[in-house]
N, C-alpha and C positions, 0 to 999 in steps of 0.2 A: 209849321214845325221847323226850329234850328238842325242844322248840323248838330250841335250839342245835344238837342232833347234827342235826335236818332240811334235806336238802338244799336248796337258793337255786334256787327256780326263776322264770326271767322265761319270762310267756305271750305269744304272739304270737296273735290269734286276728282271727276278722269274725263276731264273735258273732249266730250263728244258733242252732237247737235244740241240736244234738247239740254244740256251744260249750259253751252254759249246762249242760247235763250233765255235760261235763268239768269247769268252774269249779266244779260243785257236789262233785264231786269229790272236785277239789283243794283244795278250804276245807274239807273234814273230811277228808282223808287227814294221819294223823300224819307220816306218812313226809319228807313235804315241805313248805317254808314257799315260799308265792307270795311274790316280793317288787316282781315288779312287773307288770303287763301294756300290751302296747301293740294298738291297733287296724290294719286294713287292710283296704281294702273286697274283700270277696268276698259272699260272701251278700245281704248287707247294703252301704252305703257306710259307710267308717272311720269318720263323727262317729254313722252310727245305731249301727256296731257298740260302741261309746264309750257313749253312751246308754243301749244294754243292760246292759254291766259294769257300768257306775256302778251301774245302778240294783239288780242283781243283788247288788253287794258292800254295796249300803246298809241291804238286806234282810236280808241276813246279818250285819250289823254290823262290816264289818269295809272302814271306810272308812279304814283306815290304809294298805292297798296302794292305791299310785299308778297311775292308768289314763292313757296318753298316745295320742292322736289321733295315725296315722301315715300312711301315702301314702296319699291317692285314688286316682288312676290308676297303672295298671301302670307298670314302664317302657316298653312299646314300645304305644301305645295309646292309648286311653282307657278306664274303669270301661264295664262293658257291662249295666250296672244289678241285679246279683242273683239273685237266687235265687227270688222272691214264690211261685211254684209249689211249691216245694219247703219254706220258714221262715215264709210267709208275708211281706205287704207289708213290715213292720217287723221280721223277722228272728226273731221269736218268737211267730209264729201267732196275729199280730192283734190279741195280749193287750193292747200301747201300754206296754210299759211306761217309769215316766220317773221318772227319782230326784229326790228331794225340795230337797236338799240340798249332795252330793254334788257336785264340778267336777271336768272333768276334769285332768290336770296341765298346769305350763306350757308343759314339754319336749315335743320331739316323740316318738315310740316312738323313734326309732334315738338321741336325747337319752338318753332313759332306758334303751335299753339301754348304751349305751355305758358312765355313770354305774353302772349295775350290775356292770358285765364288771369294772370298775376297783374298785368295791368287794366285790367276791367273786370275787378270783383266782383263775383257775382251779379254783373248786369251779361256778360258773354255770351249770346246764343251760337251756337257750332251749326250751320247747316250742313249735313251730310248727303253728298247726290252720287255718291260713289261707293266701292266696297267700303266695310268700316273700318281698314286694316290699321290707318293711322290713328283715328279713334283710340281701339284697342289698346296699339300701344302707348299712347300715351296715358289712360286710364292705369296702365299697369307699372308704368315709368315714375309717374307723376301722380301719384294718389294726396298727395297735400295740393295739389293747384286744380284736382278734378269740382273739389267743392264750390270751385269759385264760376263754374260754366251753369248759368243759370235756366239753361233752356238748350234740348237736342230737336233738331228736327230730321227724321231719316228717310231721306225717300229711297222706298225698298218695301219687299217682300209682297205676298200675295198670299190671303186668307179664304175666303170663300172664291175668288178665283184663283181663273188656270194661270201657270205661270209663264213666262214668257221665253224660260232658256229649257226646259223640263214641264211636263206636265203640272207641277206642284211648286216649283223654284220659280224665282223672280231673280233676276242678272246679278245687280247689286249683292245681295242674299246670297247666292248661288255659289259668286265668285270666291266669298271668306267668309264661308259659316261658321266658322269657329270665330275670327274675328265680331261677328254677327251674336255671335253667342254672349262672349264676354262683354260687350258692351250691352246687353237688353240684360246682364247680370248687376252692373251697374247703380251708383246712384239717383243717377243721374234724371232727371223728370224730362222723358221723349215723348215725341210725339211723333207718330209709323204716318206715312204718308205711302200706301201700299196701293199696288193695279189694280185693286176693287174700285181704289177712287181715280186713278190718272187716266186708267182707260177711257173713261167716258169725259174729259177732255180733251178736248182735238185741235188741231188747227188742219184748217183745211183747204184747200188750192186756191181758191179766193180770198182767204185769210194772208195766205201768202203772198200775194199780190197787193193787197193792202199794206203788207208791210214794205214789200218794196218801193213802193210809192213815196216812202215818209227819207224823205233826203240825210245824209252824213253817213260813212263809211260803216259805222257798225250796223247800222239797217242792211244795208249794200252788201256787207259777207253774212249777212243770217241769211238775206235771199239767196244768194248763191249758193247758201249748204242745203236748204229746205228742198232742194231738187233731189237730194241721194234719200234723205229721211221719208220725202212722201214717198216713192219710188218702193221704197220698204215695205213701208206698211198699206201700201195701196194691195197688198198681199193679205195682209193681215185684216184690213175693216172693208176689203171688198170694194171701197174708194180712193181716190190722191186724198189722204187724209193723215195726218201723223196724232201718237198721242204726246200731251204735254205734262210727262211722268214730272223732271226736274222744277219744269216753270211752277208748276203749282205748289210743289214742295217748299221753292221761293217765296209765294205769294202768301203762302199760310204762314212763312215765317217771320213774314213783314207785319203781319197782323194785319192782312189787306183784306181779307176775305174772312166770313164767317163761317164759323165749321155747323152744319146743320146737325149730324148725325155720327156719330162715333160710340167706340165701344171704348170705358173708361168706368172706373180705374180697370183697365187689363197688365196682364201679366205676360211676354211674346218669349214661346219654348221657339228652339231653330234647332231641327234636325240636320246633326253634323255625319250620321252615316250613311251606309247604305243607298237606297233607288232615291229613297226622298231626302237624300241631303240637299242642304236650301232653304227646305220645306219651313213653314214661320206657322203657327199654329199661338191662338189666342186664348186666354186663360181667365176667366171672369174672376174678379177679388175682388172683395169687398172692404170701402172707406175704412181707412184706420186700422186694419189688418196686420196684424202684426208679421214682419218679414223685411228682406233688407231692400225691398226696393222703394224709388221715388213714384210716381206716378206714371201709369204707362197710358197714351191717350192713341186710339187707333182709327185713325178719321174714315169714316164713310160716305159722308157728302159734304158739300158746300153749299151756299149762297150765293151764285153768279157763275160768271163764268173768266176759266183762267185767261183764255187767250184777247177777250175783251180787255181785263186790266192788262195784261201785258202792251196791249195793242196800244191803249191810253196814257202810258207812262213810255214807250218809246217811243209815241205820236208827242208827245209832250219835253223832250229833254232837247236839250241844245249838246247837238250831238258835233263832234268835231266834222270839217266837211260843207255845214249845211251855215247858211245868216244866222245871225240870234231875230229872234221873234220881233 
């Protein structure tokens, strides 16, 4: 596959651990060309999560994709400070990291998606690994350039499972339900990439050591963060084991992975009040159905495993740092 035959993807992220995973990714997955990303605070606040991309793509050398600064605060709210427990203080487990060089763009993320949507008509898939706040607004901003994003992927929410910030809530979800809302009201044809399916994706402490194995800077700062993330969740699955929520959201939206088991065409309600605000409840509809939405696809399994591809396409890229092959 060209560069050219590679799908146009703009990232939406609040680059935390399992973020920089994904971006690491998608900067060696042939499949796809990032073309641009925007921030939002979740984990992190939008200018730390901006901070980390920049600093991540300058590592990688590949300061040519645009990174734009997007909402702070939800829409109905204010930022409720992070994730520190979980990414650590600065979103990447302490490490500091801070690009040399690199600024971020002028535009704001729903600026630069919009400029995107217009210049890759209808080929633009949006990965969302963050709340959906920018989403949102540029849905409601930009309703003539929303037609041209041909593919959502969202990783978020929790259906038959427990949720991760609330018994019933998943983070993402949690953070801008209402944002949440509006966009699953949308035209748009998503696809929910929810904890029913990331949880049972791991990487696990030997995994993590294989990564560090594999030589050039950006392996070298994933290993250095994977220490706050297992740390975490070695709480959470009772082993040094983290889930790989983002990377897979990635993977499926590279078309890397086959999706075995999903609920489709579904319809995704988001309770915006009360105990179970978050809460993401799935709605069976049927082909051809008359109603204003696009296709709602809600994965439940895969074919393979996330942390193997991941493992094989950062095993595999000539990563600054390291010889060429």
């Amino acid at each position: 596959m060209t560069a050219l035959d590679a799908i146009p993807v703009y990232v939406d992220c609040d680059t935390g651990i399992d973020d920089a995973l994904a971006l690491a990714y998608l900067l060696a997955e042939p499949r796809v060309r990032i073309v641009g990303i925007g921030t939002v605070s979740g984990n992190v606040a939008a200018d730390r999560a901006a901070t980390n991309t920049i600093a991540l793509l300058e590592a990688a050398g590949r300061v040519d994709i645009p990174v734009a600064i997007g909402e702070h605060h939800p829409i109905a709210g204010t930022f409720a400070g992070g994730a520190p427990h979980v990414h650590g203080h600065d979103g990447v487990g302490g490490f500091g990291l801070t690009a040399e060089h690199f600024a971020p763009d002028t535009r704001t993320a729903v600026e630069l998606m919009t400029d995107l949507a217009h210049a890759h008509r209808r080929q633009l898939r949006v990965l969302a690994l963050g709340p959906l706040t920018n989403l949102a607004r540029f849905a409601e901003s930009c309703p003539e350039e929303v037609e041209h994003v041909s593919r959502v992927i969202v990783m978020g929410g929790a259906f038959a499972h427990r949720g991760n910030v609330t018994p019933v809530a998943e983070a993402n979800i949690h953070n801008d339900p209402e944002a949440a809302h509006r966009v699953f009201s949308t035209r748009w044809s998503i696809d929910v990439v929810p904890l029913d399916v990331t949880m049972h994706h791991v990487l696990t402490e030997a995994d993590a050591h294989a990564l560090a194995q594999v030589a050039g800077r950006i392996p070298a700062y994933l290993s250095r963060m994977l220490d706050t993330y297992l740390d975490f969740y070695a709480d959470v699955y009772g082993v040094r084991q983290c889930a790989l929520h983002d990377p897979l959201a990635a993977i499926i939206a590279a078309d890397a992975i086959t999706v075995t088991s999903a609920d489709e065409p579904a319809d995704v309600r988001v309770e915006t009040q009360g105990e179970e605000r978050g809460r993401t409840v799935s709605v069976a509809t049927r082909y051809g159905e008359a109603g204003p939405h696009r296709s709602r696809r809600i994965v439940n399994g895969v074919a393979g495993s996330a942390f193997e591809t991941l493992l094989d396409r950062v095993r595999s890229h000539n990563w600054p740092g390291r010889p060429p092959r």
